[in-house]
BASE-181035 format. One record per residue (C-alpha): residue in three letters; x, y, z. Coordinates in steps of 0.1 Angstrom, whole numbers, plus 5000, padded with zeros to 4 digits. Example, Ala and Ser with C-alpha at 12.3 -4.5 7.8 and 13.67 -1.06 7.14 Angstrom:
<rs>
 balum east north   up
   ALA 5123  4955 5078
   SER 5137  4989 5071
</rs>
This chain:
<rs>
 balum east north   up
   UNK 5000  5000 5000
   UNK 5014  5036 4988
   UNK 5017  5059 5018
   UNK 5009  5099 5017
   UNK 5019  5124 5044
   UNK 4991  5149 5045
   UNK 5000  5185 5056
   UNK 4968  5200 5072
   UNK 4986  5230 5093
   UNK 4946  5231 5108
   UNK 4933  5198 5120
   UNK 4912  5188 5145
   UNK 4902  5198 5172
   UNK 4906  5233 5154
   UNK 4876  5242 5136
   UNK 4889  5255 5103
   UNK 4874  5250 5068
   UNK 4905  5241 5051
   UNK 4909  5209 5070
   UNK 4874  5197 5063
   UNK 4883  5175 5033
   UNK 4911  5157 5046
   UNK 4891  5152 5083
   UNK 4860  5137 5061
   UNK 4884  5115 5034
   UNK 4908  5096 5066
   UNK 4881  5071 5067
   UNK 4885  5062 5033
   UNK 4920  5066 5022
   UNK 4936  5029 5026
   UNK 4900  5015 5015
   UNK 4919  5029 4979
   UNK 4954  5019 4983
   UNK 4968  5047 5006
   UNK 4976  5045 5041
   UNK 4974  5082 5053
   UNK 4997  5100 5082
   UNK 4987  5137 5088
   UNK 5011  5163 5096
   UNK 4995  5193 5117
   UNK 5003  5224 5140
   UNK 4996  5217 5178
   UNK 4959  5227 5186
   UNK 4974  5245 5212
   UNK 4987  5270 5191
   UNK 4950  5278 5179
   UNK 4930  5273 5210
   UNK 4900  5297 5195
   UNK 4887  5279 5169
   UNK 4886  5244 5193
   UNK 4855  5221 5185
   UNK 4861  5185 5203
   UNK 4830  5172 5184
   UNK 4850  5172 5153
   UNK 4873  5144 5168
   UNK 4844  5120 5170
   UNK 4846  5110 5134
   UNK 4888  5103 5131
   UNK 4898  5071 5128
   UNK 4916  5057 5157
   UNK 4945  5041 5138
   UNK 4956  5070 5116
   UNK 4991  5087 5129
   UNK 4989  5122 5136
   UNK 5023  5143 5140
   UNK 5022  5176 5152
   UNK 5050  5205 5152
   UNK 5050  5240 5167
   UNK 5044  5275 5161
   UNK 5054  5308 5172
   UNK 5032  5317 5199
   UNK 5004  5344 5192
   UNK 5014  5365 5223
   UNK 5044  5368 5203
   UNK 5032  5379 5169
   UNK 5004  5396 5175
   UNK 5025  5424 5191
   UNK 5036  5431 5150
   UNK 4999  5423 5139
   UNK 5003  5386 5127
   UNK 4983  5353 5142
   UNK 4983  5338 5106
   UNK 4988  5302 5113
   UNK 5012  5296 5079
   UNK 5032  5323 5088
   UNK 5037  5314 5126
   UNK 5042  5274 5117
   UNK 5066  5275 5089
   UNK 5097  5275 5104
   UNK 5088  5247 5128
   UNK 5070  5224 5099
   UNK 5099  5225 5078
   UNK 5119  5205 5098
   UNK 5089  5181 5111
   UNK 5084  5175 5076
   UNK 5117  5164 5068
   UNK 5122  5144 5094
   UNK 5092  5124 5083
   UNK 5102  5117 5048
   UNK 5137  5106 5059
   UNK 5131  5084 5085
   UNK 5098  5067 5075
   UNK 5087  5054 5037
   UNK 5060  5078 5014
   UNK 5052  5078 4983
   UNK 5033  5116 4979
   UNK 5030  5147 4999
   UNK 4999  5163 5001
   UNK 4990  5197 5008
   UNK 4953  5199 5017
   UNK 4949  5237 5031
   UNK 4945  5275 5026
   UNK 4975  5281 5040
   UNK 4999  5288 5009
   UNK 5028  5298 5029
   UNK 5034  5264 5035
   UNK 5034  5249 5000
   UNK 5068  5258 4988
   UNK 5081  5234 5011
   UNK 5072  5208 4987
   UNK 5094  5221 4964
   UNK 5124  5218 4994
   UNK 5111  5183 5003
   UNK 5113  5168 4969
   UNK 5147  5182 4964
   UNK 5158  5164 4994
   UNK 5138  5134 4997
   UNK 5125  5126 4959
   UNK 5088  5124 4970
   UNK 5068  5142 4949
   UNK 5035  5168 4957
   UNK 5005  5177 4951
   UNK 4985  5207 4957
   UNK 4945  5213 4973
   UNK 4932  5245 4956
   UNK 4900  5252 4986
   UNK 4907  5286 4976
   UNK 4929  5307 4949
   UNK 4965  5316 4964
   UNK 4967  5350 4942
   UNK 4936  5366 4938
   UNK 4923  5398 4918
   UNK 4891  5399 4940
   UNK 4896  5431 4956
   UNK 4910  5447 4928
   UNK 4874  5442 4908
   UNK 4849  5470 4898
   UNK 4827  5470 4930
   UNK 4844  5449 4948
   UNK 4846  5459 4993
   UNK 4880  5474 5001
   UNK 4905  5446 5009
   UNK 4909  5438 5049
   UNK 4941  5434 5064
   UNK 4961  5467 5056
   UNK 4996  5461 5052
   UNK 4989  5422 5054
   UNK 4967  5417 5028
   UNK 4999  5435 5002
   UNK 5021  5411 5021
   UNK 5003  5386 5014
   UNK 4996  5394 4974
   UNK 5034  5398 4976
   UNK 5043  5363 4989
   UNK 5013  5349 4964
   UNK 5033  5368 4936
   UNK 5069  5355 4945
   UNK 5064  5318 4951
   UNK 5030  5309 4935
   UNK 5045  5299 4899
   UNK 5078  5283 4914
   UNK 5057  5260 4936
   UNK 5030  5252 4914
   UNK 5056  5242 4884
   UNK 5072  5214 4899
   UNK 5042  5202 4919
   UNK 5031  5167 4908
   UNK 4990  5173 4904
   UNK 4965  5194 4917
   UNK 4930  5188 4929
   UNK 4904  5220 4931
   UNK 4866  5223 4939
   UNK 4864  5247 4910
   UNK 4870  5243 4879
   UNK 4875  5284 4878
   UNK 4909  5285 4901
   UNK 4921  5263 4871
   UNK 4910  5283 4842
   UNK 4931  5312 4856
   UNK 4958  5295 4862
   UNK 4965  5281 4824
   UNK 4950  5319 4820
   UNK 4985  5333 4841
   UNK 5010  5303 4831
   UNK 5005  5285 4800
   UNK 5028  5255 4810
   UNK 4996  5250 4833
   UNK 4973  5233 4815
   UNK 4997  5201 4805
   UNK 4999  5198 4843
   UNK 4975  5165 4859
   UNK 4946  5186 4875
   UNK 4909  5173 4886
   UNK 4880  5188 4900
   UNK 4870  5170 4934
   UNK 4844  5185 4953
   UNK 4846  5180 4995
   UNK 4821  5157 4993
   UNK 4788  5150 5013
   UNK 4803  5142 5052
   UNK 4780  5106 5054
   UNK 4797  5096 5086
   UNK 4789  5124 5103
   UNK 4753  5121 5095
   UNK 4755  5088 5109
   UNK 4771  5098 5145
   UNK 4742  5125 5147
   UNK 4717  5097 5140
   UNK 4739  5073 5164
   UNK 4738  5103 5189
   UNK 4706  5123 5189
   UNK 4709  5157 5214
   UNK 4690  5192 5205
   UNK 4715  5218 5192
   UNK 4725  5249 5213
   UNK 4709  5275 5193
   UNK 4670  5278 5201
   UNK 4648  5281 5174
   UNK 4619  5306 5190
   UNK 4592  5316 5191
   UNK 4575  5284 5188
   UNK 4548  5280 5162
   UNK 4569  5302 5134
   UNK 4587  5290 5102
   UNK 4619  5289 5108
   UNK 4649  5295 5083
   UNK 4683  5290 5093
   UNK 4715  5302 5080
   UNK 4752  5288 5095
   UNK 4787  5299 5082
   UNK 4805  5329 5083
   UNK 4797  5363 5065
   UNK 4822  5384 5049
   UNK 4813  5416 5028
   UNK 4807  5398 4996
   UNK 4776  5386 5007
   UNK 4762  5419 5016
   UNK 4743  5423 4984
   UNK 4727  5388 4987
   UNK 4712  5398 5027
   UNK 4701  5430 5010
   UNK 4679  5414 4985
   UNK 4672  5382 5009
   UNK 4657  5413 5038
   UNK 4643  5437 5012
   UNK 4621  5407 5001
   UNK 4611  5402 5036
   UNK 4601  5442 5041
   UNK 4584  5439 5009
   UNK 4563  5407 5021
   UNK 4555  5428 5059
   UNK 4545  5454 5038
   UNK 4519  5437 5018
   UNK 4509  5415 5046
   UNK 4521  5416 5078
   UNK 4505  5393 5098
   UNK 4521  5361 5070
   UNK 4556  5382 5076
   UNK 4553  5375 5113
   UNK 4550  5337 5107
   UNK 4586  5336 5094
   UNK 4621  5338 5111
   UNK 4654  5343 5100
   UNK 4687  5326 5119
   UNK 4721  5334 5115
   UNK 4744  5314 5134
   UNK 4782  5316 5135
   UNK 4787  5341 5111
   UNK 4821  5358 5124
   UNK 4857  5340 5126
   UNK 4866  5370 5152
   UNK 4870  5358 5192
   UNK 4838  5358 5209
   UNK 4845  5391 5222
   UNK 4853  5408 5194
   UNK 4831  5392 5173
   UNK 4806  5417 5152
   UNK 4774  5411 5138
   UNK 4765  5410 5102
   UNK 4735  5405 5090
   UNK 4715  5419 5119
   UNK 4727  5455 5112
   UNK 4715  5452 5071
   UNK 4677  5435 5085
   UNK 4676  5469 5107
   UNK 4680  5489 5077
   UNK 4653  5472 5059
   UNK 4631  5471 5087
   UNK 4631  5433 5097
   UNK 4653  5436 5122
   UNK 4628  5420 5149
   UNK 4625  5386 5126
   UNK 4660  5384 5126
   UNK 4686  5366 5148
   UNK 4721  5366 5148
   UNK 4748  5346 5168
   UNK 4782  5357 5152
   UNK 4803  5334 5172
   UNK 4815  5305 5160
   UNK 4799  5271 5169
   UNK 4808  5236 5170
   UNK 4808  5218 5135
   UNK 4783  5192 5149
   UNK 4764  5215 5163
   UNK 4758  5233 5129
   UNK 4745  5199 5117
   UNK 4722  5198 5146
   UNK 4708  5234 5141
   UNK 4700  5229 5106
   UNK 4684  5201 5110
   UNK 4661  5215 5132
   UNK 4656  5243 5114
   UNK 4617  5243 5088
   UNK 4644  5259 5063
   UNK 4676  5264 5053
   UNK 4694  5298 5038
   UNK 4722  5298 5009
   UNK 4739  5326 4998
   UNK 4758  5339 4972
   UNK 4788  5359 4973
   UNK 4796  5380 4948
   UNK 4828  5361 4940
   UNK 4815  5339 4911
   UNK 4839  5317 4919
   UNK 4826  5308 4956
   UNK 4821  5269 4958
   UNK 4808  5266 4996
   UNK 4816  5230 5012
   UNK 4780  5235 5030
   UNK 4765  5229 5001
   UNK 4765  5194 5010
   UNK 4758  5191 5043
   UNK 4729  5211 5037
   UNK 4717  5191 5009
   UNK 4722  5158 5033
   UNK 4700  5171 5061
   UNK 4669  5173 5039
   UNK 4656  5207 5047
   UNK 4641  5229 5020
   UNK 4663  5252 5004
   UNK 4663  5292 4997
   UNK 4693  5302 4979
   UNK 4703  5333 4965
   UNK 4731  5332 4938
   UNK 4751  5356 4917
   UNK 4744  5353 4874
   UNK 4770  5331 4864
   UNK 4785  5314 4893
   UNK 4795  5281 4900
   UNK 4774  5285 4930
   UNK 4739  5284 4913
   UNK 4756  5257 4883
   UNK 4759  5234 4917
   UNK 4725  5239 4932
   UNK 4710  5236 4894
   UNK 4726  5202 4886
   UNK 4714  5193 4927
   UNK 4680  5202 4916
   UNK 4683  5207 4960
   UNK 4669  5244 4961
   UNK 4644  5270 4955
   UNK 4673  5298 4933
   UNK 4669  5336 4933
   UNK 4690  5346 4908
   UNK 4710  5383 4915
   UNK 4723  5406 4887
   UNK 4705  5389 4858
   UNK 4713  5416 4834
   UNK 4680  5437 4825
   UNK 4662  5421 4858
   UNK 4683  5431 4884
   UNK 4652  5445 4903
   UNK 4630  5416 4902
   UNK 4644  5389 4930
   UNK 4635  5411 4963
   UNK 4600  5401 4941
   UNK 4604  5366 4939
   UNK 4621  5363 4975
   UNK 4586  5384 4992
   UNK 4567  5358 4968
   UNK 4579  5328 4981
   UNK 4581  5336 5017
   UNK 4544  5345 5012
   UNK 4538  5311 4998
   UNK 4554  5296 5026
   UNK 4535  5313 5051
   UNK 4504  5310 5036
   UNK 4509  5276 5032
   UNK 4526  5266 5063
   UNK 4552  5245 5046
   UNK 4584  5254 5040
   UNK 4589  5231 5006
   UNK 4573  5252 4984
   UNK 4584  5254 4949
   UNK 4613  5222 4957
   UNK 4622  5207 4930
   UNK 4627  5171 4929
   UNK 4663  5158 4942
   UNK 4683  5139 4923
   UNK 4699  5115 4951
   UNK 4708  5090 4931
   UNK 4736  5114 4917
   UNK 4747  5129 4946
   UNK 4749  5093 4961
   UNK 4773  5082 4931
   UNK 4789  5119 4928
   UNK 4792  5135 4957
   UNK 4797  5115 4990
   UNK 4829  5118 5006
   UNK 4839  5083 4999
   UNK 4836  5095 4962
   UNK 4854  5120 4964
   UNK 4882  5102 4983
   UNK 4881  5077 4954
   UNK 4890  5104 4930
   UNK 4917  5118 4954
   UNK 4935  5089 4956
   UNK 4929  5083 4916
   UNK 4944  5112 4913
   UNK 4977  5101 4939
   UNK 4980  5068 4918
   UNK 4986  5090 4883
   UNK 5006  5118 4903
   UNK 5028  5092 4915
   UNK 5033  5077 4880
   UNK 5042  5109 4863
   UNK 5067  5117 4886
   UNK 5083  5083 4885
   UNK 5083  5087 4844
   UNK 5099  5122 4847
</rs>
């Protein structure tokens, strides 16, 4: 059996997105020929995104290594608590020490934390074993430099951080052995910047539906921590965070609501509106989002928000409980959201809102999961606060949330989408990664 160290700098415990695909695949690696070790930072070093829940699913019988990091009461006297940043220096050597003394076959890099990719290229220079790469996200973006587009956060950190994407991004990416993506766009403008790109082994693996976890909840029934009140109302729930690119989606999602209390108020007080962990900021310092926007368009009393983050399983729990279940858009076209799936495995009815063209609303379509709204169709950019008001009247009129659902299509998502799937296709993609670089 081939054998693949996996650097996930985030693992859990730590609640992070970027580790999700490797946390839901480690049940399924050596059931295709690859016997997995994971190479993290120390959960210490990121004690406020902790979520013990997330440990329930690991298989016992996987080795996990850990290595250090500077400490944050360190950096964050010079403004920096970025994980890849503060582990480098310590992973290097963990990493090495790994590939020399034990037996692999592939390094993996399954994260959003870029800094730590060139190391591949220092690894396969001394050790032979070649890479590959987990695009979750781009590594040099032009998002912030769009017509429109919010002003970029970070200050002097987000130019370092363009910088660092501008120096290494090519080198690394050239002598990596394959890439994986869960958007076919982060490809496109790659062979669109380097034109040696597109002769490089690349697929398109979605995260996958998280079965297993389903099957702990069932296995381990408990309410979630979020009340859903008052009793007797429809409620629609919203979890993930909220960054400024989905400001236009809440504007048209609670301008549809105003435009439903204003027509009928009594069917508007049916409904509620839950947002739940919508901030990655400590609890303290954490800010609300959509609240603020429903206050401007009147709603404000139909809707709640709980910005801090919550436990993964929890999330689960709450949407499950919820009558509904919100989706929405950012105005990056390019947004692939791995709660797509998760929300399309509890069952609930879907509302999504979703940008014109992106890959976002080409998912839900081929899901066939949700009732769309689509934003900025050009000459109808007025219309969906119509169509949202018309639907939530519906629903409340009605009493039923599944109004206007179209029929799933589980049979495809079964064979498609579930995370042993897409841990198929990873390790399909390992088996031909490996090849290439042993014919190079």
């Amino acid at each position: 059996m081939k054998r693949v160290l996996i650097i996930s700098p985030h693992f859990p415990p730590v609640n992070a997105p970027d580790c999700q695909r490797v946390r839901m695949s480690l049940p399924y690696y050596r059931q295709f020929g690859w016997d997995p070790v994971v190479l993290a930072v120390h959960p210490k070093h990121r004690s406020d995104w902790r979520d013990e829940s997330l440990l329930a699913g690991l298989p016992g019988d996987v080795p996990i290594h850990y290595c250090g990091a500077l400490p944050t009461a360190l950096t964050r006297l010079i403004g920096i608590q970025n994980i890849g940043l503060r582990c480098a220096a310590f992973l290097s050597p963990r990493g090495l020490e790994l590939l020399t003394q034990q037996s692999f076959d592939l390094v993996f890099f399954s994260t959003t934390q870029y800094l730590v990719t060139p190391l591949g290229r220092i690894w396969r220079r001394q050790t032979g074993v070649p890479y590959v790469i987990d695009l979750q996200d781009p590594w040099r973006s032009d998002y912030y430099e769009r017509p429109g587009a919010p002003p970029p956060p970070g200050g002097w950190k987000y130019q370092f951080a363009r910088l660092t994407a501008w120096l290494c991004e090519e080198r690394t990416f050239r002598d990596a052995a394959g890439f994986m993506s869960v958007s076919h766009h982060y490809f496109r403008e790659l062979q669109g910047r380097y034109p040696w790109f597109a002769s490089r082994l690349q697929t398109v693996i979605p995260f996958g539906g998280p079965q297993a976890d389903f099957d702990f909840l069932r296995q381990h029934p408990a309410p979630s921590s979020i009340p859903l009140n008052p009793a007797g109302c429809i409620h629609w729930v919203a979890a993930g965070s909220l960054s400024p690119s989905f400001s236009h989606a809440l504007r048209v999602l609670f301008a549809g609501l105003r435009r439903l209390r204003q027509q009928n108020p009594a069917l508007a007080q049916r409904l509620r509106l839950h947002f739940a962990g919508t901030s990655y900021a400590p609890p303290d310092q954490a800010p609300l989002t959509a609240k603020p926007i429903a206050e401007l368009y009147g709603v404000g009393d139909l809707v709640t928000e709980y910005p801090v983050r919550i436990g993964y399983l929890d999330s689960l729990r709450l949407m499950q409980a919820a009558d509904g279940l919100l989706l929405l858009g950012s105005d990056d076209l390019t947004y692939s959201p791995s709660k797509i799936y998760p929300s399309y495995m509890t069952d609930r009815p879907i509302l999504a809102l979703v940008h014109h063209g992106s890959l976002l609303g080409e998912l839900l379509e081929r899901l066939r999961c949700a009732r769309l709204v689509t934003l900025l169709v050009p000459g109808k950019e007025t219309e969906p606060a119509g169509e949202v008001a018309g639907f939530f009247q519906a629903v409340a009129e009605q009493r039923n949330a599944s109004h206007e659902q179209p029929a799933r299509d589980s049979r495809w998502f079964q064979e498609h989408l579930l995370a042993e799937v897409s841990t198929r296709r990873q390790c399909a993609l390992f088996d031909e990664a490996v090849a290439r670089a042993g014919r190079a």
